[in-house]
C-alpha positions in Angstrom: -120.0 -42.3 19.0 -120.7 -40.4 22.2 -120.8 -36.5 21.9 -123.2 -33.6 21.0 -122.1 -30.7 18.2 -120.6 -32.4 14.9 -117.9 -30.0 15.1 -116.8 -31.2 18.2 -113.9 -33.6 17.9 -115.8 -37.1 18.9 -114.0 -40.2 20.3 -114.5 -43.3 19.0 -114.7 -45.8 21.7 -114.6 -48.7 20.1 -111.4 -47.2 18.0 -109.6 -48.0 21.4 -107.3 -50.9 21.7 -107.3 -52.3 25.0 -105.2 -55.2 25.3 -107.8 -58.0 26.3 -107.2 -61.2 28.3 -110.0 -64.3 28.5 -112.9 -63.4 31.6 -111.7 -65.7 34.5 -113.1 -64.9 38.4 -109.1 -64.2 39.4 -108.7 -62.2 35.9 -112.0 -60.0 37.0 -110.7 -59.0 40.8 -107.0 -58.5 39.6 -108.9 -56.1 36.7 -111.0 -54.4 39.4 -108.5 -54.3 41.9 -106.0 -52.9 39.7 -108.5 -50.1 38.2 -109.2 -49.0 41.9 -105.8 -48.7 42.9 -104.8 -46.1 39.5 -108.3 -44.1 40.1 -107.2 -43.8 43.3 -104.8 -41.2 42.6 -107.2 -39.1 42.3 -108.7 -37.0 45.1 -112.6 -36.4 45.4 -113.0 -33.0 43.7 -109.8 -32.3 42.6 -110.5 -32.6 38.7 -113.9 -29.9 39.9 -111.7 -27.5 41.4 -109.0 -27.6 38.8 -111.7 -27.5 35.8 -113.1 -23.7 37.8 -109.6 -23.1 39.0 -107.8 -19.8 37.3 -104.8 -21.0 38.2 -102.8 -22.5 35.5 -100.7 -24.8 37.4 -103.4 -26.3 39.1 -105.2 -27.2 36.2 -102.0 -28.5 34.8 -101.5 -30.7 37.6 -104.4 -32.1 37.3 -104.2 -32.7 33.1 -100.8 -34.2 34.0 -102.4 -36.6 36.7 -105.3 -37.5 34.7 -102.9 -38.1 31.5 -101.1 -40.6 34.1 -104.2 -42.2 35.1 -105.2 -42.7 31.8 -101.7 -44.1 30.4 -101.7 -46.9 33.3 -104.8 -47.7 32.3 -104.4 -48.3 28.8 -101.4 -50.8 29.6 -103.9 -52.6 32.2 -104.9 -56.1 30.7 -108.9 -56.4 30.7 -110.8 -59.7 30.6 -113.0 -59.5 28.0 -116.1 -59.0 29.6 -114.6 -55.7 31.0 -113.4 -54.5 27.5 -116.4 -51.8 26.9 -116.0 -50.1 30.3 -112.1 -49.8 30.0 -112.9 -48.3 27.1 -115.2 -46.0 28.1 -112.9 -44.8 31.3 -110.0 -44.2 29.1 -112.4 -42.1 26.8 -113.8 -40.3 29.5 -110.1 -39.4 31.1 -109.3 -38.3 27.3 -112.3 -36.1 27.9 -111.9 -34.8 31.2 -108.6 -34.2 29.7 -109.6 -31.9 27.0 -112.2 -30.2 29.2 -109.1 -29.0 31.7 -107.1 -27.4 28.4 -110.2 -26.0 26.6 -112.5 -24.6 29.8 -111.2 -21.0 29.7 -111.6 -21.1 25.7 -115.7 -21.4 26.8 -116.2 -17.1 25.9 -115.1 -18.3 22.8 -116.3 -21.4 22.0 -119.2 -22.3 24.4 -120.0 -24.8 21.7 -117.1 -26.7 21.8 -116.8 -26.8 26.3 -120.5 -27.6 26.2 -120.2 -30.5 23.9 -117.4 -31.7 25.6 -118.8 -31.5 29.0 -121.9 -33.7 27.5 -119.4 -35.9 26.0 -118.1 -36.0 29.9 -121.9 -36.9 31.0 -122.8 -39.4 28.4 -119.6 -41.7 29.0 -120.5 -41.4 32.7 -123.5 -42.6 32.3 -122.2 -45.7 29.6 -120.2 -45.9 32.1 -122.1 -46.7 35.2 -124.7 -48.9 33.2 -121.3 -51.2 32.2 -120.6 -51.6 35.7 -123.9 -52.4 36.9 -124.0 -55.5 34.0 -120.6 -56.3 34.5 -121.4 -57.0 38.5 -124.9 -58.2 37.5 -123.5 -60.6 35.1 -120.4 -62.0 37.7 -122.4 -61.8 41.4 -119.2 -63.4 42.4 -117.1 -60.3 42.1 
């Protein structure tokens, strides 16, 4: 389980179903191309300025897009071999996700907003390591 304070509401990754579909070179780009095209709704720095943001409708917006984002992904079929790092995005988005509602609460519970933003980190990280094996392991893609 990825997270820091044990107070801290954790996510289970691997508590997430993902509907999964056998690895095939056509299964892998439709995957891929599919994933690019819902992460694309999302604008370079967008979820930044929404998480400093004081305005409430901004930061809504963007909890509302990122709730989107991750609901299309969860009904995404993923070949097996792509079954970790679809977990990990959709845990991450559930992240990013709590971060937006719970960043102004950080007066009052710096605990909780630091843990999650390592939480945030940590699944980044997962996350890029996945995607290097996952092209490492298919140089056809």
């Amino acid at each position: 389980v990825l997270g820091a304070a044990s107070d801290t509401p954790q996510i289970d990754v691997n508590a997430i179903n993902v509907k999964t579909i056998p690895t095939t070179e056509e299964n892998l780009r439709t995957y891929i191309d599919d994933v690019f095209i819902i992460e694309s709704q999302i604008l370079p720095g967008d979820f930044e300025t929404a998480l400093v943001s004081k305005d409430s409708s901004q930061s809504q917006a963007q909890i509302d897009l990122l709730t989107q984002v991750q609901n299309s992904l969860s009904a995404l079929q993923v070949p097996t071999t792509a079954e970790k790092l679809h977990k990990l995005k959709i845990a991450q988005y559930s992240t990013a996700i709590d971060l937006l509602k719970n960043f102004y609460q950080a007066d009052t519970n710096p605990e909780f907003v630091s843990a999650k933003l390592t939480q945030f980190m940590d699944m980044q990280k997962a996350q890029d390591a996945e995607t290097q094996s996952l092209f490492k392991n298919n140089p056809q893609l």
